[in-house]
Backbone as numpy.savetxt, mean C-alpha at the origin, in Angstrom:
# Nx Ny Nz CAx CAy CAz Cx Cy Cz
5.54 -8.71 0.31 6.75 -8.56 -0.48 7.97 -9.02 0.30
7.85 -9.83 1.01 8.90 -10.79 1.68 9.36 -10.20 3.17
7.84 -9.59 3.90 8.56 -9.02 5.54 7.70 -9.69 5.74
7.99 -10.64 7.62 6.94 -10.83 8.12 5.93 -9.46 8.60
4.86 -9.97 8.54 3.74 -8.96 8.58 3.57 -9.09 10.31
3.73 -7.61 11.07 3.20 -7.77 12.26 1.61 -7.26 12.82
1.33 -7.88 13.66 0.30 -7.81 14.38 0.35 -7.30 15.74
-0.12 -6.28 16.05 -1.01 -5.39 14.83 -0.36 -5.29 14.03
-1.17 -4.72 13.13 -0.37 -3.92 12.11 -0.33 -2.64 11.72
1.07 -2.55 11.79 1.66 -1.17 12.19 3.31 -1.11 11.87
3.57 -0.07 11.26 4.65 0.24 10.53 5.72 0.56 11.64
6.97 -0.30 11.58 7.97 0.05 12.34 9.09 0.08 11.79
10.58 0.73 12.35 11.30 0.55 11.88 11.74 -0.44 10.87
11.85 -1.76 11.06 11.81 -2.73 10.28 11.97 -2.43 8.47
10.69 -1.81 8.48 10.35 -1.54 6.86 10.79 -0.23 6.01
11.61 0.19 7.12 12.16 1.85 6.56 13.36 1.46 5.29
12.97 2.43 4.38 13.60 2.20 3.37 14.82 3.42 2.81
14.89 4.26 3.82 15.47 5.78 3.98 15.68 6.56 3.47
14.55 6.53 2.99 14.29 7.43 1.65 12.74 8.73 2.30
12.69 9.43 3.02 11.55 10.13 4.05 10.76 10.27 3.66
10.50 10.78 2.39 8.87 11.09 1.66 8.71 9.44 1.50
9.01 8.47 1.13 8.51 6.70 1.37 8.59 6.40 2.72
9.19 6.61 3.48 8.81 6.05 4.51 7.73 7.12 5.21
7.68 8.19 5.31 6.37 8.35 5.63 5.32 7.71 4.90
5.03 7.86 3.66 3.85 7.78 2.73 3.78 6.30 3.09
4.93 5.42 3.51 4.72 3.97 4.19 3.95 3.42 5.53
4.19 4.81 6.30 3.80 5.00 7.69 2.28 4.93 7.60
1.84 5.69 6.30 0.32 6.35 5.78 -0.14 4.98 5.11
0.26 4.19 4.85 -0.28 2.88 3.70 -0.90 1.55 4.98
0.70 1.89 6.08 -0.06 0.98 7.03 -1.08 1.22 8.04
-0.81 2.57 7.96 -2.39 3.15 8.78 -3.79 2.67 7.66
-3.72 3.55 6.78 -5.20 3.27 6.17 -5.25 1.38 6.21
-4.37 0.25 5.92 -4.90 -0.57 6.06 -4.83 -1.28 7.50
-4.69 -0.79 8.20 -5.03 -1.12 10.06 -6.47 -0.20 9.91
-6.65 1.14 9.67 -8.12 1.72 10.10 -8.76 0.81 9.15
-8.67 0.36 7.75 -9.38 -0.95 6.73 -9.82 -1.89 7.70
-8.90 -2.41 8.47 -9.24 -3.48 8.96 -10.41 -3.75 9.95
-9.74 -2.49 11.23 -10.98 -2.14 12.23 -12.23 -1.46 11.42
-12.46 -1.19 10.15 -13.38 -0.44 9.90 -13.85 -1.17 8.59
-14.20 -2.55 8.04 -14.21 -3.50 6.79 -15.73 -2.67 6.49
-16.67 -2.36 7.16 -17.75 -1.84 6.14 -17.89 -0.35 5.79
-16.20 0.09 6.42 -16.49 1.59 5.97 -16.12 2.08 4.18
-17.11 2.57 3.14 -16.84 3.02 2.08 -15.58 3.87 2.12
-15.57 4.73 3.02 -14.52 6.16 2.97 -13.57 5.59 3.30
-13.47 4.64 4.55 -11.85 4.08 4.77 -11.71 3.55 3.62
-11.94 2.83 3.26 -11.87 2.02 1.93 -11.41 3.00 0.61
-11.79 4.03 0.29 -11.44 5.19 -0.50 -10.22 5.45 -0.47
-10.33 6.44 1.09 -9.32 6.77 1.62 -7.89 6.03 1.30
-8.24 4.38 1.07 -6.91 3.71 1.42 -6.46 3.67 -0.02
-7.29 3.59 -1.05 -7.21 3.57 -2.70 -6.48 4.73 -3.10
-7.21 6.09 -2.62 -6.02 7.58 -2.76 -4.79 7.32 -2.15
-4.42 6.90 -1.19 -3.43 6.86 -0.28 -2.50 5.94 -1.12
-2.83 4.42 -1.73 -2.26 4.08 -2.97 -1.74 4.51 -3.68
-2.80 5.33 -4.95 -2.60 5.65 -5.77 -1.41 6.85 -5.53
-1.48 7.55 -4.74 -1.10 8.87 -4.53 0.74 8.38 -4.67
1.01 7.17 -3.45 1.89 6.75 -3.20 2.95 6.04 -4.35
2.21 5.36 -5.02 2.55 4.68 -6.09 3.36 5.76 -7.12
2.22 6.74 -7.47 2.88 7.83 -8.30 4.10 8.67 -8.22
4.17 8.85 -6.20 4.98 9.52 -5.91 6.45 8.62 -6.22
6.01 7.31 -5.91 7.44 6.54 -6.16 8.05 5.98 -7.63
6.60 6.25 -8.75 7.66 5.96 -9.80 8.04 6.90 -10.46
7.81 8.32 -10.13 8.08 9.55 -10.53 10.14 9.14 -10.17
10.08 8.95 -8.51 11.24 8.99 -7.95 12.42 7.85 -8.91
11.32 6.81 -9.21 12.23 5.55 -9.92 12.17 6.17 -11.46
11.39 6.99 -11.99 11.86 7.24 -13.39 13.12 8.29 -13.16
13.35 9.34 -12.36 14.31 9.84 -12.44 15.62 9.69 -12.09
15.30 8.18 -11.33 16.81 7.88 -11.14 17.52 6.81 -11.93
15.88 6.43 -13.27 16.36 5.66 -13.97 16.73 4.12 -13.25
15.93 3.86 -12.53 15.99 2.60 -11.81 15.69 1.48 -12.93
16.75 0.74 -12.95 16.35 -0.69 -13.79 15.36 -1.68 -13.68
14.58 -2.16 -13.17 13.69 -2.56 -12.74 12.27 -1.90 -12.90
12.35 -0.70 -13.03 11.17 0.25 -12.94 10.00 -0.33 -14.01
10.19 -1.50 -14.68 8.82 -1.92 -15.75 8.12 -3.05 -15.05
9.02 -3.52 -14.27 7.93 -4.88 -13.50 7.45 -3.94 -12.23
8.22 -3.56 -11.59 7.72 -2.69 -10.57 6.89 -1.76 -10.73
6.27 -1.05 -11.79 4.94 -0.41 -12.12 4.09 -1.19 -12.26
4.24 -2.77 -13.02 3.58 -3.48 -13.33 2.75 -4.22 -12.23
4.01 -4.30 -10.95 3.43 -4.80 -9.90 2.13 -3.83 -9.24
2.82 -2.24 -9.21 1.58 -1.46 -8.86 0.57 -1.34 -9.23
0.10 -1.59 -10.63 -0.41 -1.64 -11.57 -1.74 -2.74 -11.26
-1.38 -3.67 -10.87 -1.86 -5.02 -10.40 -2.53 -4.82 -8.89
-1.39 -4.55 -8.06 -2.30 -3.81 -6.90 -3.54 -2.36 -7.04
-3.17 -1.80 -7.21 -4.23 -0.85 -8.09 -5.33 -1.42 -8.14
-5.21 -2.27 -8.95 -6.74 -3.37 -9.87 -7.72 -3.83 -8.43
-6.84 -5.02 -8.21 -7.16 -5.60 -7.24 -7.74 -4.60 -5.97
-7.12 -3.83 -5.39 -8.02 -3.32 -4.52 -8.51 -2.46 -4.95
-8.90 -1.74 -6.10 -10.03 -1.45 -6.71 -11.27 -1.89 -7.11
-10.89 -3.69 -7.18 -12.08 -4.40 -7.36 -12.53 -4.75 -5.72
-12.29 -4.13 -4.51 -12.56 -4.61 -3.71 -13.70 -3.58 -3.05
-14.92 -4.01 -2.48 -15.92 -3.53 -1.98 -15.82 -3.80 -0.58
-16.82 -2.95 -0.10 -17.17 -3.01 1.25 -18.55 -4.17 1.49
-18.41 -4.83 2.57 -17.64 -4.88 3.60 -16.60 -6.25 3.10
-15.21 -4.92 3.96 -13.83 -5.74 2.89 -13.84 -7.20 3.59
-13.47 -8.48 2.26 -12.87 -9.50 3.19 -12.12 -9.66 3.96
-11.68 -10.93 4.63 -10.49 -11.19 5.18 -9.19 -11.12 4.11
-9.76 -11.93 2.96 -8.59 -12.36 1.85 -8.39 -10.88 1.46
-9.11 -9.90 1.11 -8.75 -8.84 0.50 -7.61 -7.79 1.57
-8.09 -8.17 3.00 -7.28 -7.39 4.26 -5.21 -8.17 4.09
-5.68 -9.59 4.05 -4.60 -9.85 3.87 -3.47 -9.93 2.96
-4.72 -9.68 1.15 -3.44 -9.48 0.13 -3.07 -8.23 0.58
-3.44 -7.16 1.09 -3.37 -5.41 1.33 -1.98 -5.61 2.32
-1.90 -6.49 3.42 -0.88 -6.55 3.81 0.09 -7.40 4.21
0.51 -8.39 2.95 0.96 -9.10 2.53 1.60 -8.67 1.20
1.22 -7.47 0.46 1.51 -7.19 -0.07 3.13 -6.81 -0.33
């Protein structure tokens, strides 16, 4: 979504958005997909990183419906799409699937 992606990968200042419940739950998105990465044939990491999604996603358009954020219909839409996609993704994860995850 337009940051360079570092390597490792690992959440730093950089991506803080200062908002604390997102930037933690951000802190948590780039962990599960760094343990994804070191761990491509694990089922549970792989789970793990789908709840950690989903969980995240919800928590933030709860936050964007109540503040009435303008944008809030493509931006579900976008989650919406991520969702899919690494839902359709199995173990043992690709490369392409590691890199839409954080590229995202």
């Amino acid at each position: 979504m337009g940051f360079d992606i570092p390597e490792p990968y690992c959440w730093d200042e950089s991506f803080k958005v200062f908002y604390e419940q997102l930037d933690e739950e951000h802190r948590g998105l780039f962990k599960g997909i760094f343990d994804l990465d070191a761990n491509r044939g694990c089922a549970n990491t792989l789970k793990t990183l789908q709840n950690l999604v989903s969980a995240h996603f919800s928590a933030e358009e709860k936050m964007m419906t109540k503040a009435n954020y303008d944008s809030f219909a493509p931006h579900k839409a976008a989650h919406e799409e991520f969702v899919k996609t690494l839902g359709g993704v199995g173990t043992p994860v690709s490369d392409e699937s590691i890199n839409f995850a954080k590229n995202w």
